[in-house]
Structure formats: C-alpha cells, structure tokens
C-alpha positions in Angstrom: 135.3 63.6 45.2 137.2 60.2 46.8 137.1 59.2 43.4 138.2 61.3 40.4 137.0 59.1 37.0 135.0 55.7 36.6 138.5 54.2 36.1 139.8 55.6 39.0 137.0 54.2 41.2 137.3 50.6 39.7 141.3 49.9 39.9 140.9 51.6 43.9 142.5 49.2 46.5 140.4 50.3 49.0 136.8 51.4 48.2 135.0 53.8 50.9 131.3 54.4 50.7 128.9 56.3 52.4 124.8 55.8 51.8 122.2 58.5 52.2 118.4 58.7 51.7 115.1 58.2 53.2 114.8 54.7 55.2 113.3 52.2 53.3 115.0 52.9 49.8 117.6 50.0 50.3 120.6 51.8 52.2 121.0 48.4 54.6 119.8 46.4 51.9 123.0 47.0 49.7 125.2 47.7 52.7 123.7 43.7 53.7 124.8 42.9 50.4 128.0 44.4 50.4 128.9 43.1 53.7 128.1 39.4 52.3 130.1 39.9 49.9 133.1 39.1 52.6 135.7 42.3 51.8 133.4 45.2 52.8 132.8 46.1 56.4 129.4 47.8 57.2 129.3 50.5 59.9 126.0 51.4 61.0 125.1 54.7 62.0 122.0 53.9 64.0 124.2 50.7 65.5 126.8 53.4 67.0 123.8 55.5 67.7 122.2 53.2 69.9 125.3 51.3 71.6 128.1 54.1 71.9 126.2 57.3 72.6 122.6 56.3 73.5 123.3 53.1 75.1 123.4 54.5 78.7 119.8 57.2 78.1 117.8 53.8 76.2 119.3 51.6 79.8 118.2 54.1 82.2 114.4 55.1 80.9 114.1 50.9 81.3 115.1 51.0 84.4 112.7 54.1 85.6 110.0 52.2 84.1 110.9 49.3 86.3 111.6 51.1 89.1 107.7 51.8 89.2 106.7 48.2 89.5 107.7 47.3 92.8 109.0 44.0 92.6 111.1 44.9 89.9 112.3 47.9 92.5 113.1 45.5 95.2 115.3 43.3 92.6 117.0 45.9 90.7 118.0 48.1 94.2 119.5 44.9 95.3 121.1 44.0 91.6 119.3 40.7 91.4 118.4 41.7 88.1 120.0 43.3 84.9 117.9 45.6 82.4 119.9 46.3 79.1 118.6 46.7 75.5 119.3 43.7 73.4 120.6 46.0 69.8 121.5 45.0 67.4 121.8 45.7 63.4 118.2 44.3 62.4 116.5 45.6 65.3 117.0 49.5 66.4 113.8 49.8 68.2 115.2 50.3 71.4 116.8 53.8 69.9 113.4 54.9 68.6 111.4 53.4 71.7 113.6 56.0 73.6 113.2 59.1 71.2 109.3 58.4 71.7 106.4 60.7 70.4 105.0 64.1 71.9 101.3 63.9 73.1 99.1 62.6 75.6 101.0 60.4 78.5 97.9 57.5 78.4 98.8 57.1 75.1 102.1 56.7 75.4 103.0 60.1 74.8 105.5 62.1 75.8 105.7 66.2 77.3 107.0 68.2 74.7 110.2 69.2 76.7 110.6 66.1 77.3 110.3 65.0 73.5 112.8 68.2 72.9 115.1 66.9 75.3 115.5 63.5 73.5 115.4 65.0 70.5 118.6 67.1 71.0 120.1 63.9 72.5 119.9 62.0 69.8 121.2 65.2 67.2 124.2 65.3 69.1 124.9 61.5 68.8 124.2 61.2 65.5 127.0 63.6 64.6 129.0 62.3 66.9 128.3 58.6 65.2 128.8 60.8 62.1 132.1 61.7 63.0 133.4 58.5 64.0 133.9 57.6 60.6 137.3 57.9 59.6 138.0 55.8 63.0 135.9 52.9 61.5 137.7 53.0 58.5 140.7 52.4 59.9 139.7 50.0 62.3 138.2 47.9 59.7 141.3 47.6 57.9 144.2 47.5 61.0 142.0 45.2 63.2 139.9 42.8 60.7 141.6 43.5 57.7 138.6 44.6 55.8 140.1 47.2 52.4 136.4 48.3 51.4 133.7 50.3 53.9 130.1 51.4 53.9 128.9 53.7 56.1 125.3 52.9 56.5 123.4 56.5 57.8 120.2 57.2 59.1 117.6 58.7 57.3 117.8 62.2 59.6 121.7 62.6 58.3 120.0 66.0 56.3 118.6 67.5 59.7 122.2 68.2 60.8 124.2 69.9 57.7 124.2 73.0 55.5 124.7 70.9 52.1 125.7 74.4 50.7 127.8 75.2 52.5 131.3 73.8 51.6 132.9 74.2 54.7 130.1 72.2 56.8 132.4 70.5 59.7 130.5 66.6 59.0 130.4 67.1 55.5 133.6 68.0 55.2 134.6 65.5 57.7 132.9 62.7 55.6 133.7 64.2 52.1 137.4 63.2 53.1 137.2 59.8 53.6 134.1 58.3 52.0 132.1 59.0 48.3 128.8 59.9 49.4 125.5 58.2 47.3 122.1 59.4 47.7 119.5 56.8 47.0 116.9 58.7 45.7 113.4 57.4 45.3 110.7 58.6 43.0 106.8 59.3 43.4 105.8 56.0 43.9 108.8 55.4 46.5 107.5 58.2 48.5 103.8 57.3 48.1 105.1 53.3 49.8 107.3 54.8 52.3 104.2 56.9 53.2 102.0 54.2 53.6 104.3 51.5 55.4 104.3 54.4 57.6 100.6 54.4 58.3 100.9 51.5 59.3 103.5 51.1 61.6 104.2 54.7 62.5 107.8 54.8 64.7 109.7 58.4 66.0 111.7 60.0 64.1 114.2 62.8 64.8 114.2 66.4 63.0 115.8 69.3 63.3 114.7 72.1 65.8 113.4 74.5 63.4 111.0 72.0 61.4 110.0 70.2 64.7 108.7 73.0 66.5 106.8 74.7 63.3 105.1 70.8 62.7 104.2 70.7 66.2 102.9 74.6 66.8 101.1 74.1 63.4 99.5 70.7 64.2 97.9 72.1 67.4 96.2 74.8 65.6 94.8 72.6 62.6 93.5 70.1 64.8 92.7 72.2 67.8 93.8 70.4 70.8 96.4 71.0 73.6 99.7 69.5 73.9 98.6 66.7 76.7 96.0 65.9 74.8 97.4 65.0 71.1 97.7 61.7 70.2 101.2 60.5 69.7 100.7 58.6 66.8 98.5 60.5 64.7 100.8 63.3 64.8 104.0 61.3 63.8 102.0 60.4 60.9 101.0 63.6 60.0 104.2 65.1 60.5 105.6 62.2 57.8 104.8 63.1 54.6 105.4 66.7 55.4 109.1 65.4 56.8 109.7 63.8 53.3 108.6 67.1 51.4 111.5 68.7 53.5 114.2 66.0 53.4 114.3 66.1 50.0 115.7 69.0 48.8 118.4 68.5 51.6 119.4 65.3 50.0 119.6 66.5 46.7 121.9 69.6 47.3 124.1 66.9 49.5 124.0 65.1 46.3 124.7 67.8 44.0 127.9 69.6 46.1 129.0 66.2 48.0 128.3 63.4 46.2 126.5 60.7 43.5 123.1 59.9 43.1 121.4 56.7 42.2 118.1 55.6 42.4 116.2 52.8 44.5 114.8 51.4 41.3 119.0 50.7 40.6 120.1 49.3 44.1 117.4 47.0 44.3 118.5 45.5 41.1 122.0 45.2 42.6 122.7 41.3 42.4 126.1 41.5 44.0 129.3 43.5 44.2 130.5 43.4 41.0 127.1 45.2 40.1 127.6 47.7 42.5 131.2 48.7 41.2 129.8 49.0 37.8 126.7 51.1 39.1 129.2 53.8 40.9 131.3 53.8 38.4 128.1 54.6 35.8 127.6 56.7 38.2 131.0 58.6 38.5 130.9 58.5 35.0 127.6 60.8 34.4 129.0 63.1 36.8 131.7 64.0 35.0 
C-alpha cells in the first residue's frame, strides 16, 4: 500500500486517498468534510464523469428533446438559444437523466439498445475519469497548492475491475497513487439504501454481464415484453439484487487493494484529525 505502518501514514506530507462503496454510505460526506478542512482537494468521479467525458452526450439528448418542440427548433437552428446542463458537485442528475431506464417509451423508458448504448458510454468514461487520477493529484498540488487528495468514486467503480487480479490496469493505476478505503455498510445500511431507493429510484450503471441476466430474467418473472416494462419498477427490482452483487466486489478490492472502514465510523468523523486517526486505526489492523 501508499502507506506502509500507522506511523508512516500520520508523519506523510502529502496524504492521497481514494473512497469506495455503495452511494449513500458517506463517500462525499467525508470527502465534504475533508475538503472543508482547507488542505485537501476533492476530485469527483461523477463531476469528471459528467463535465469531461459525458458533457457533450447529456448537451446533445437536450437538444434532440428540444429540437421536437418547434419553437425551441426555430431558436436553437438560429442560436438564439443555449441548452447546457447546469453540473455541478451536489447535483449529478443530469449524468443519470442521460443514462436513463430500459422499458416502455410513455413512461419515460428507453429501447434496450438504446439503454446498452449509454450504458457502455458511461463504462468507458468512468475509467477514463478513473484514470485521470494521478493528473488530479498533481494538479492539485502544482496549480492550487493543495498536499492532501480524495478521490471521491462512484458507487459502479466494482463493475469495471477484476479485484483479484493484481495486474488490473485501473487498479493498478490507482493502487500507485492513492490508499484505497471501502466504506462498508452493514444489514441495516443495506436495508436504508434499499428503501431511499424505493422511493426515489434513479439509473444506475452495471456491467454487461449482470445487466443483461437482470433484464432477460426480469422479463420472464414478470411476463411482459421489453416496450412494455415499466422503467422504474425494474430499476428497483434490479437494486437490491445490484447490492447482493457489489458486494463481494468491494470486499476483495478491499482485501487485495486497500482498507476497510465502516459507515457507522465515517459518520462519526468530526473533522480531519479524526479521520487521520481512523486510517491510521485502520492501517494499523491491517498489519
């Protein structure tokens, strides 16, 4: 790891983090905290997501929506008018308004091969984010003058990496740079998460192999054709089933990559001296 002993981790100049986990468990909540804290610069993963990669696919599907509303036609053909997505750290919904949900197109549903498409789209630019970094780190430090970083990932991180495999080209990438902590939540974590989601169910991304088996399997349990499903219903069913399958992921990136600390701990977190005492616990317990 970045960091060899407890010790070693507390008398660092320069401390480089990296946060993975479900969303929800607090990975902006400490990274907020951090970043308060006036020495630590916070790169979001979503942030680059949406702005450097998917900026120019979350612009365009505006603008096709607009285009079928013919006074917005008229005004955008003659650039009277400018469509972008207003991003920004507390609000990502324009990424995962783009991704969108497979089903029936009067319920705001999208064709599958479309869903696919957008899908792969967004697997590509999260590694890509992913990958970007090392860059970060040392444009924190040369431009702002920032000595301590967070990377802040997405919850879909896992969908991308063979966390046993040692030579894995983003965990490898990241392993160099960054000390990767899982925040790991327990039963009744999962059992919240699952019913915020209820709620307020948004897209999420997955990896092929999961995506397609959730999707061929829903079909047959509830007996209905692709145009007809309804979008939301099957994002929620696909959720807790999603969580079942993360989890394992996270843990072997944890066990061959990283730490591991638990929601309960980072939502204790009072400031940054009580972080640097929690890695260094953490480190510690390691061995």
């Amino acid at each position: 790891m970045l960091y060899t002993s407890a010790d070693d981790w507390r008398a660092a100049p320069r401390k480089r983090v990296l946060f993975f986990g479900m969303s929800g468990l607090g990975k902006t909540h400490v990274s907020n905290m951090l970043r308060a804290a006036g020495d630590w610069f916070h790169y979001s993963i979503d942030y680059r997501i949406g702005t450097r990669y998917m900026g120019e696919y979350i612009t365009d599907n505006a603008k096709a929506e607009a285009m079928k509303v013919p006074f917005l036609r008229d005004l955008l053909l003659s650039d009277s008018i400018y469509i972008g997505s207003n991003i920004s750290f507390d609000n990502l919904t324009p990424v995962s308004t783009y991704l969108g949900k497979p089903g029936d197109p009067a319920r705001g549903g999208l064709p599958i091969i479309e869903y696919r498409r957008r899908q792969e789209q967004f697997r590509l630019a999260e590694i890509h984010a992913l990958l970007d970094t090392e860059y970060f780190i040392d444009r924190a430090e040369r431009l702002y003058g920032y000595p301590n970083f967070i990377c802040d990932t997405g919850g879909s991180i896992c969908e991308w990496v063979d966390p046993e495999n040692p030579r894995d080209p983003v965990l490898s990438e990241l392993d160099r740079h960054t000390l990767m902590v899982w925040i790991k939540g327990d039963d009744a974590h999962t059992e919240a998460l699952i019913r915020r989601f209820d709620r307020a169910p948004k897209p999420m991304s997955y990896q092929p192999e999961f995506r397609d088996t959730a999707w061929s399997a829903y079909l047959d349990q509830k007996g209905v054709d692709e145009a007809r499903v309804d979008p939301d219903d099957f994002i929620r069913w696909t959720y807790a089933q999603a969580m079942a399958h993360r989890q394992p992921r996270y843990a072997a990136m944890a066990r061959n990559w990283g730490l591991t600390v638990t929601a309960d701990q980072i939502a204790a977190l009072r400031d940054a001296g009580d972080f640097d005492e929690l890695i260094a616990g953490a480190i510690a317990a390691r061995g």
